[in-house]
FIBA-242595 format. One record per residue (C-alpha): residue in one letter; x, y, z. Coordinates in Angstrom, 1 decimal. Example, Ala and Ser with C-alpha at 12.3 -4.5 7.8 and 13.67 -1.06 7.14 Angstrom:
BEGIN
site aa->A; east->12.3; north->-4.5; up->7.8
site aa->S; east->13.7; north->-1.1; up->7.1
***
This chain:
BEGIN
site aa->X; east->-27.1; north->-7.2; up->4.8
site aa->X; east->-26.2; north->-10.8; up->4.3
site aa->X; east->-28.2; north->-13.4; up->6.1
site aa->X; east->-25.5; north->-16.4; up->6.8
site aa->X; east->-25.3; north->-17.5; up->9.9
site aa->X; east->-22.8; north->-15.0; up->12.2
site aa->X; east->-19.7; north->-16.3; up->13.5
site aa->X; east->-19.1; north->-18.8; up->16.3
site aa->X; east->-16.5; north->-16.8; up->18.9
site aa->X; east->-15.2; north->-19.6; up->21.8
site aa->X; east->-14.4; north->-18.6; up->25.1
site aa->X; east->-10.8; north->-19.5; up->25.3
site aa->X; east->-9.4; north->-19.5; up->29.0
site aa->X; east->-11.9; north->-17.5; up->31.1
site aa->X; east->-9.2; north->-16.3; up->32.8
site aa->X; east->-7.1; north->-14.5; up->30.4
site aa->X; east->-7.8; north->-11.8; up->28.1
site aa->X; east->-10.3; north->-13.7; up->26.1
site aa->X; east->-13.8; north->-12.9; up->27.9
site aa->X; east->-12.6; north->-8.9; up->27.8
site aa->X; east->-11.5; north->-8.4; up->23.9
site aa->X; east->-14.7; north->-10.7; up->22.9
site aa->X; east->-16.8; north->-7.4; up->24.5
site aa->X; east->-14.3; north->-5.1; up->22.8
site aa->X; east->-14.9; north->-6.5; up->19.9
site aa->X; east->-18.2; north->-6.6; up->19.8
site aa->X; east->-18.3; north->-2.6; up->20.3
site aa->X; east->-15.8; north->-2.0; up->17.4
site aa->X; east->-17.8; north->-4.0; up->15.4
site aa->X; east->-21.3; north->-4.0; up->16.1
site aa->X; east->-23.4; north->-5.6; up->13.0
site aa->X; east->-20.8; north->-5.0; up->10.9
site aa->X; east->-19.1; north->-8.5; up->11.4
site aa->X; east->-22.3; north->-10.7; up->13.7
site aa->X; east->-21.0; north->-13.2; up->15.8
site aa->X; east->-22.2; north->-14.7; up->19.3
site aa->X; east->-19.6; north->-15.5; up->22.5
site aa->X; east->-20.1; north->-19.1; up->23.5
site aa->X; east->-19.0; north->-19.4; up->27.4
site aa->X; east->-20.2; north->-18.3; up->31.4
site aa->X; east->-21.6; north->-14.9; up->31.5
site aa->X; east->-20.1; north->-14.9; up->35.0
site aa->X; east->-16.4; north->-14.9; up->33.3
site aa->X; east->-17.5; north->-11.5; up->31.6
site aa->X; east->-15.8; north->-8.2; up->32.7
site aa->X; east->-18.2; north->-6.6; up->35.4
site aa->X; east->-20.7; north->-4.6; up->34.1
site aa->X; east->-20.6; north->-5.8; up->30.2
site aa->X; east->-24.3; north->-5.4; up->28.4
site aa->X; east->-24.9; north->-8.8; up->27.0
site aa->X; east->-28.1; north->-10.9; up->26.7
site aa->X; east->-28.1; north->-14.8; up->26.5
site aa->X; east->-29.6; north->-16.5; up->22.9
site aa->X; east->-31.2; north->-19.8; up->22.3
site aa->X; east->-30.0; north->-19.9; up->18.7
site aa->X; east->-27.4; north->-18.8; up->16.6
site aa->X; east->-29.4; north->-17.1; up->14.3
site aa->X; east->-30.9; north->-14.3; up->17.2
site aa->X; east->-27.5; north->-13.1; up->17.7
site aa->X; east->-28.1; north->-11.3; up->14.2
site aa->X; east->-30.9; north->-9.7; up->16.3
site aa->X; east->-29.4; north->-8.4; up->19.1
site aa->X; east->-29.0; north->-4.3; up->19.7
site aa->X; east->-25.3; north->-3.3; up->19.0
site aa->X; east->-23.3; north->-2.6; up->22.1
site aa->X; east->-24.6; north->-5.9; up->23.6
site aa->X; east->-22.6; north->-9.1; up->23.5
site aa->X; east->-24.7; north->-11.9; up->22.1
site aa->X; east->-23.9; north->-14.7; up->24.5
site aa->X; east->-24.6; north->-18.5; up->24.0
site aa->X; east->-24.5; north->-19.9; up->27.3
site aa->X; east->-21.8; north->-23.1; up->28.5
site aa->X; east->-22.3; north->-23.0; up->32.3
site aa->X; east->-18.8; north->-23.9; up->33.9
site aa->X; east->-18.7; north->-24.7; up->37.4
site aa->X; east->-17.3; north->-22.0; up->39.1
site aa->X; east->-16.4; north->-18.3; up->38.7
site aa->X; east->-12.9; north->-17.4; up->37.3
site aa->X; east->-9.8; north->-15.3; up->38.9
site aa->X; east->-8.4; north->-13.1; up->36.5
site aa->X; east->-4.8; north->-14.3; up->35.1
site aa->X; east->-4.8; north->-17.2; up->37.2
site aa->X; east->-5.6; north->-20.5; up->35.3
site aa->X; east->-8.0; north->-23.2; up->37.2
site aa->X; east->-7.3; north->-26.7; up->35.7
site aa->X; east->-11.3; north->-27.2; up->36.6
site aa->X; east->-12.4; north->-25.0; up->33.8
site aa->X; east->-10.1; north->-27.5; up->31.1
site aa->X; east->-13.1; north->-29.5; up->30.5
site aa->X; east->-15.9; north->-26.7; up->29.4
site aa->X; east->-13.2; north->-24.5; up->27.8
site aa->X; east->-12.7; north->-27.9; up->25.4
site aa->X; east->-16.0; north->-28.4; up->25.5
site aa->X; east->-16.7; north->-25.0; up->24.1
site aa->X; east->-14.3; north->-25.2; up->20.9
site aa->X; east->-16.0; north->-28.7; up->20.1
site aa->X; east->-19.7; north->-27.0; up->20.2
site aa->X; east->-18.8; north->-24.2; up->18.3
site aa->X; east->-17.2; north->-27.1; up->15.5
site aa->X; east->-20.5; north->-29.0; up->15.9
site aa->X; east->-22.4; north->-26.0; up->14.8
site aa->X; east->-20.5; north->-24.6; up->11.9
site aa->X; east->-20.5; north->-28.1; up->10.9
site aa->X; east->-24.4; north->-28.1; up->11.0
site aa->X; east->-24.7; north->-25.0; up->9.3
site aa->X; east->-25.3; north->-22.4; up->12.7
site aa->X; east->-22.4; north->-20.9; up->12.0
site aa->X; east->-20.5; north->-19.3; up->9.2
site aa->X; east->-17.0; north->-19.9; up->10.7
site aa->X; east->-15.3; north->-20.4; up->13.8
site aa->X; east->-13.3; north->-17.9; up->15.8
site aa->X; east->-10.9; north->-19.2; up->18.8
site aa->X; east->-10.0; north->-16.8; up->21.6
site aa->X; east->-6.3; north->-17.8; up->23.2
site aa->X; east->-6.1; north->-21.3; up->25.4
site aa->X; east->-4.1; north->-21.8; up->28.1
site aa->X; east->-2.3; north->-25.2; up->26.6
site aa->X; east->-0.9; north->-26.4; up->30.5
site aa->X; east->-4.3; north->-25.8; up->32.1
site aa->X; east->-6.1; north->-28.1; up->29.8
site aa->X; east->-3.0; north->-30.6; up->29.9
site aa->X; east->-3.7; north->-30.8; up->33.4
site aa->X; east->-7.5; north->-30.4; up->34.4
site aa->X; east->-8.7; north->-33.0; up->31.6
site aa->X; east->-5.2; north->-34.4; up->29.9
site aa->X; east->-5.7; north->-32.7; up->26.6
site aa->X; east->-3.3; north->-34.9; up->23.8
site aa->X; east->-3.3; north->-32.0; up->21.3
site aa->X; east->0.0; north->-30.0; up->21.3
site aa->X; east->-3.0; north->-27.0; up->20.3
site aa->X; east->-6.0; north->-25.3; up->19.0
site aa->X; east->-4.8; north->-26.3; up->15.3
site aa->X; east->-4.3; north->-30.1; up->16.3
site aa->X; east->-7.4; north->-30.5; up->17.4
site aa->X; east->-9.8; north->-28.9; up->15.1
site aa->X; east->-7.8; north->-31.1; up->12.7
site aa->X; east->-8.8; north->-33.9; up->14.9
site aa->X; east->-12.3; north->-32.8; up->15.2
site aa->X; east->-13.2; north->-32.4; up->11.4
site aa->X; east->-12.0; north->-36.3; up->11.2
site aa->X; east->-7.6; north->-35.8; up->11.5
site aa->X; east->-7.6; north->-34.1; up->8.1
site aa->X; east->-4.2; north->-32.4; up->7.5
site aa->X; east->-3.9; north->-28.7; up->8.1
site aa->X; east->-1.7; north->-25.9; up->7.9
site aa->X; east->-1.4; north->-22.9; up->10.0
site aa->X; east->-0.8; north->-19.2; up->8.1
site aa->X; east->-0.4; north->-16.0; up->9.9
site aa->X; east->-2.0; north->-13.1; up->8.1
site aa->X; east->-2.2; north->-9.2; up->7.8
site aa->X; east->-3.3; north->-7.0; up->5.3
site aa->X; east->0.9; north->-6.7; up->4.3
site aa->X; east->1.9; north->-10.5; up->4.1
site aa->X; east->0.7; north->-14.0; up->4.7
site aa->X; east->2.8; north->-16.4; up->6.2
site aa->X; east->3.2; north->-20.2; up->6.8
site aa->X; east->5.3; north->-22.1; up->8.7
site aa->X; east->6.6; north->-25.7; up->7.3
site aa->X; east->7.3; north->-26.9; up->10.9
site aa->X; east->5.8; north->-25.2; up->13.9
site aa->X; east->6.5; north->-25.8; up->17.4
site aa->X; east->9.7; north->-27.7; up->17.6
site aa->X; east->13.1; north->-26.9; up->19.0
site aa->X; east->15.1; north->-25.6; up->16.3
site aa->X; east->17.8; north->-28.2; up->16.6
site aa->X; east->14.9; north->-31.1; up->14.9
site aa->X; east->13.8; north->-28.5; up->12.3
site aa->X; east->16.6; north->-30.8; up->9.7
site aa->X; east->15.4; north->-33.4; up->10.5
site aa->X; east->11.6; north->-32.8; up->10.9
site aa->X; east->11.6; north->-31.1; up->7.4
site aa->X; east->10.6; north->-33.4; up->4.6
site aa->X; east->10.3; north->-33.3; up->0.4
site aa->X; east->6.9; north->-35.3; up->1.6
site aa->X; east->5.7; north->-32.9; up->4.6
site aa->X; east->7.0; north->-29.6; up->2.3
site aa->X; east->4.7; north->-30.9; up->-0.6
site aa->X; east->1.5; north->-31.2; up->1.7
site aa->X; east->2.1; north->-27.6; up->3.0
site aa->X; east->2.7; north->-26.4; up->-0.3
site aa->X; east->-0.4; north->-27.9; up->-2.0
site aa->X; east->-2.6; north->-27.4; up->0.9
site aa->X; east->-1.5; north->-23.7; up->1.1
site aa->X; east->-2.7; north->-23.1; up->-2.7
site aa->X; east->-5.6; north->-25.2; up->-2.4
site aa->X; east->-6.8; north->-22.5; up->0.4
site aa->X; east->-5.7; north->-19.2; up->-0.8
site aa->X; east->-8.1; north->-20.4; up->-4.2
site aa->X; east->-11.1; north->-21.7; up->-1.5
site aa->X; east->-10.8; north->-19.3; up->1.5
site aa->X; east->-9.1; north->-16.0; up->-0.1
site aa->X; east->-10.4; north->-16.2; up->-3.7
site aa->X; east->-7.2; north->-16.0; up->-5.0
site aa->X; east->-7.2; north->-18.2; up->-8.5
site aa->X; east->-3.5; north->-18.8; up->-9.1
site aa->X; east->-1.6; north->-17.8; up->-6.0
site aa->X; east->2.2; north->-16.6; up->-6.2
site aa->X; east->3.9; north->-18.7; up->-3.5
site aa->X; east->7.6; north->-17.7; up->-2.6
site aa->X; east->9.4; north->-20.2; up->-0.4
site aa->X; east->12.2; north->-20.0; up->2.1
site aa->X; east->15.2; north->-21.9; up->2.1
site aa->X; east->16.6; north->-23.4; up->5.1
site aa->X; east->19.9; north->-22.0; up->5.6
site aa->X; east->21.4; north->-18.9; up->5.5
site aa->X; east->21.5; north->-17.7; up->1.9
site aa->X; east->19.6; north->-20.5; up->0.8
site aa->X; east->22.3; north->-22.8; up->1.4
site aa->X; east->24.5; north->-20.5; up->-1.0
site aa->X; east->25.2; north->-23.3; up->-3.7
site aa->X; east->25.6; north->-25.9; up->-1.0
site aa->X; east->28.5; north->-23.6; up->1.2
site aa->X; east->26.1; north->-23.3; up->4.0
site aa->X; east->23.4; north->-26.3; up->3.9
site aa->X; east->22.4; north->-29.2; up->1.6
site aa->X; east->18.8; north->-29.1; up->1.9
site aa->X; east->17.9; north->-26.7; up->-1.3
site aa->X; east->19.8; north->-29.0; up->-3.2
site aa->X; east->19.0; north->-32.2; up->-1.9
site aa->X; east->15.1; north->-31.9; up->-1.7
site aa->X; east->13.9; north->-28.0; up->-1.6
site aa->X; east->14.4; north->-26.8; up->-5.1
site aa->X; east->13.5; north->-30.4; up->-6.7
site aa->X; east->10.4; north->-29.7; up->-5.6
site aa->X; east->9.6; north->-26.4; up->-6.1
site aa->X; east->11.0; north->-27.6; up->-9.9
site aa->X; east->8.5; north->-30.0; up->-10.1
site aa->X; east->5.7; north->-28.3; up->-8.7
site aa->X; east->6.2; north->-26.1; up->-10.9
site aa->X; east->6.0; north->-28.4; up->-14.1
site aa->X; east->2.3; north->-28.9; up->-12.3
site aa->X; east->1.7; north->-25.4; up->-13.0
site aa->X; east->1.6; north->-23.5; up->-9.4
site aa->X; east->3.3; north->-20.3; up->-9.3
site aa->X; east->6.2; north->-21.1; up->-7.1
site aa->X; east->9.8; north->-18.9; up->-6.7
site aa->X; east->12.6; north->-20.6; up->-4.4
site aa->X; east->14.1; north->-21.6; up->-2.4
site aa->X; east->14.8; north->-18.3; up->-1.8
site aa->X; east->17.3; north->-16.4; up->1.4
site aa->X; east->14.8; north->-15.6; up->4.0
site aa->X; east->17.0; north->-12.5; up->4.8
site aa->X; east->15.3; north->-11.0; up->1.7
site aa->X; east->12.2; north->-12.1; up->1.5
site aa->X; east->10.3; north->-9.7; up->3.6
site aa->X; east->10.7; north->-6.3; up->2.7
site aa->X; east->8.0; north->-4.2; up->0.4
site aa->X; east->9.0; north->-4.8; up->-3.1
site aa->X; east->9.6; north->-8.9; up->-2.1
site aa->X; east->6.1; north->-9.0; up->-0.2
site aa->X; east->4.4; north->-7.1; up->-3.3
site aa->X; east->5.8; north->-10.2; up->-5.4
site aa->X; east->3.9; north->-12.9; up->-3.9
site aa->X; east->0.5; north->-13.5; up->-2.3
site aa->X; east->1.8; north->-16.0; up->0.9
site aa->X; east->5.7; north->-16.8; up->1.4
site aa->X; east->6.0; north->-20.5; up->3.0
site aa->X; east->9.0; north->-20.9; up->5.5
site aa->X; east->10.7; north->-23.6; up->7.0
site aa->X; east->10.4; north->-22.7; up->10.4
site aa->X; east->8.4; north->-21.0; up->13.3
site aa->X; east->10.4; north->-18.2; up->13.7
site aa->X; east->11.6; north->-17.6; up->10.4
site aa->X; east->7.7; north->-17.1; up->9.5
site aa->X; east->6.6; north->-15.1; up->12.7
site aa->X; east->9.3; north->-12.7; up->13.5
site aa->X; east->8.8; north->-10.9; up->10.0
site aa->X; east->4.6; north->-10.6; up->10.2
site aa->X; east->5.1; north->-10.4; up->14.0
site aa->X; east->7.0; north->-6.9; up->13.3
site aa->X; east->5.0; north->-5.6; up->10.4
site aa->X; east->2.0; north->-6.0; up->12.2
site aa->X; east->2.1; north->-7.3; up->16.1
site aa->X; east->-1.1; north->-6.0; up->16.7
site aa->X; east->-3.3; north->-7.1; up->14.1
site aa->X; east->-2.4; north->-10.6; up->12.8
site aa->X; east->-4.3; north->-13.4; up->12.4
site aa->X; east->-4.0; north->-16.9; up->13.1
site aa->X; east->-5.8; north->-18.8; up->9.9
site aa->X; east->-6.0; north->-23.0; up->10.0
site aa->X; east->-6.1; north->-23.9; up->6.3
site aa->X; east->-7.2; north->-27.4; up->5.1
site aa->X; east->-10.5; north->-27.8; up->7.8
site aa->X; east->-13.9; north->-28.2; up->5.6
site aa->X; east->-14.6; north->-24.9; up->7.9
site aa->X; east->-13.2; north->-21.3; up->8.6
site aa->X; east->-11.5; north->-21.2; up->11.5
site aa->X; east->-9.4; north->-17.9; up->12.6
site aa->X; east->-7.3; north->-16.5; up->15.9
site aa->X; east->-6.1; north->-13.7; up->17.2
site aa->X; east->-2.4; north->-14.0; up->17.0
site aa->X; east->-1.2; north->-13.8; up->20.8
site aa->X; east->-1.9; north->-15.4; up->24.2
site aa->X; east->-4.3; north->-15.4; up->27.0
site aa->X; east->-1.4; north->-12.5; up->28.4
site aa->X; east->-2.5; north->-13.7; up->32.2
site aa->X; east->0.0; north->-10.9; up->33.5
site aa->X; east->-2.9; north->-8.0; up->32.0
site aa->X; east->-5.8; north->-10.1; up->32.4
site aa->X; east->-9.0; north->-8.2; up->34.2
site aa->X; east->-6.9; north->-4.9; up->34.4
site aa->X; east->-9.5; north->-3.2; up->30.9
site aa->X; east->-6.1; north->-2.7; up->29.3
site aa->X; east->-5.9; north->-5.3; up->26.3
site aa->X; east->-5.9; north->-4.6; up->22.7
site aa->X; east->-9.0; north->-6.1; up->20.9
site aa->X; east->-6.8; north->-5.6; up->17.5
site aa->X; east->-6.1; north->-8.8; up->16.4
site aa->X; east->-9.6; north->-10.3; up->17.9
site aa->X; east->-11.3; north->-8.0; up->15.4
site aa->X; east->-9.0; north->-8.8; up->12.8
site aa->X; east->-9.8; north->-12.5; up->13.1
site aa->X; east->-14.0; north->-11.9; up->13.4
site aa->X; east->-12.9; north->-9.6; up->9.9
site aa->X; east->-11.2; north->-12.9; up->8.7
site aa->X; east->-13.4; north->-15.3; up->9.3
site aa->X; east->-16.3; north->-13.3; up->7.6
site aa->X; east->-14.6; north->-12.6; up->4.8
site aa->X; east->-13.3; north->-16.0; up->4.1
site aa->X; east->-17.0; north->-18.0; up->4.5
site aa->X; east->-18.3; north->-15.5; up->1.6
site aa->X; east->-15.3; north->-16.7; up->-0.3
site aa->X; east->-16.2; north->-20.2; up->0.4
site aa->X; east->-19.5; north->-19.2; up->-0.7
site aa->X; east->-18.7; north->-17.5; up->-4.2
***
């Protein structure tokens, strides 16, 4: 058994799903993939075996079945699916430790249980749109992309969380060259992947169809992918997003970047709801999500799907022994 450091595995919003799948996961996993819950005991489902750690490395040390917890006292007790704007602080708090000791070496990689974005905007005025924003902001602003992941495609998002209707205007030969690079740069750091195959959407339907439908391939889209090229990545686009996703298209190319939110999520969102992973490429440190929210509405009722948690501790693993080789 490797001896690096297990993962780091935040709290997220105590009162969503967050402090149940963290126990799931630990008894699908057990040793398998070691990582440690940072949060309140008290926000734990009734009844869950844990035992509280003074350092990272006991949590490899701990009996399986039992949820390794470092401890982050908050100040109160938690009400299942209701979010308490008092909890903002610690629940920041808590991503910043667990940066703080991957950073120092306690930690092979950070995993990030589901935030409630409006609860932290309103109990301690938290500037970051999300999780992604501010671990970029923590490992000193470095820029960052976010890829989605399963075992049957890999996608990234050019812009993210925008109304559709700024998307044009949002989406730059500049901004499209940073994703691109930073994209490659962590398939070859984080997936071991020496030359990845990158396909690329267009923007409008058909991929602007020669100009009919949308200027953007022409303008800036396909001079880019041109010169990239020349550079020697392994680029194909811009290509019709409409055909991008089926098997023999996905078997072409190791990530496919898109030019929007949707246009990414929907496909790996449909091949695999359950089991994707939210990947943040570009930090000097893993860091992986399970691919949903804190789903208040199901919160403390036993009934939610550890699936992509265990993905993301699978991930996150995997990646810091490719940092490694």
């Amino acid at each position: 058994m490797s001896h690096r450091p297990p993962v780091a595995l935040t709290c997220g919003e105590p009162a969503g799903i967050g402090p149940e799948i963290a126990v799931k996961a630990r008894m699908a996993l057990g040793r398998d993939v070691p990582f440690f819950w940072i949060g309140d005991p008290r926000h734990l489902p009734r009844g869950t075996a844990c035992t509280e750690i003074s350092t990272t490395a006991a949590a490899r040390d701990v009996p399986d079945g039992v949820l390794p917890v470092l401890v982050h006292r908050f100040a109160s007790g938690v009400v299942p699916g209701v979010a308490d704007p008092a909890h903002a602080a610690d629940v920041i708090a808590v991503i910043a430790r667990a940066v703080d000791l991957v950073m120092q070496g306690q930690a092979s990689a950070v995993c990030t249980a589901p935030i409630n974005k409006k609860a932290l905007k309103d109990g301690a005025r938290f500037a970051h749109p999300g999780h992604t924003e501010y671990l970029a902001h923590l490992a000193g602003d470095v820029p960052v992309v976010m890829m989605l992941a399963c075992p049957a495609l890999r996608v990234v998002p050019a812009t993210i969380h925008i109304p559709l209707a700024e998307v044009p205007s949002a989406l730059t030969a500049a901004g499209l060259e940073q994703v691109i690079r930073l994209t490659a740069a962590g398939l070859q750091r984080d997936f071991g992947i020496v030359r990845p195959r990158i396909a690329v959407s267009g923007l409008n339907p058909h991929a602007g169809e020669g100009g009919a439908m949308g200027s953007e391939e022409i303008a800036f889209i396909a001079p880019l992918i041109a010169r990239l090229q020349a550079e020697g990545f392994d680029l194909r686009g811009p290509l019709p997003a409409d055909t991008m996703f089926h098997g023999a298209a996905r078997a072409s190319y190791d990530v496919a970047i898109c030019m929007y939110h949707d246009q990414a999520l929907i496909p790996i969102k449909t091949i695999d709801f359950a089991g994707g992973v939210n990947v943040t490429l570009g930090l000097p440190f893993v860091r992986t999500s399970p691919d949903h929210g804190t789903a208040f509405d199901i919160a403390g009722q036993g009934i939610a799907d550890a699936t992509s948690l265990i993905a993301a501790l699978r991930m996150a693993q995997d990646m810091a022994a490719a940092r490694l080789r």
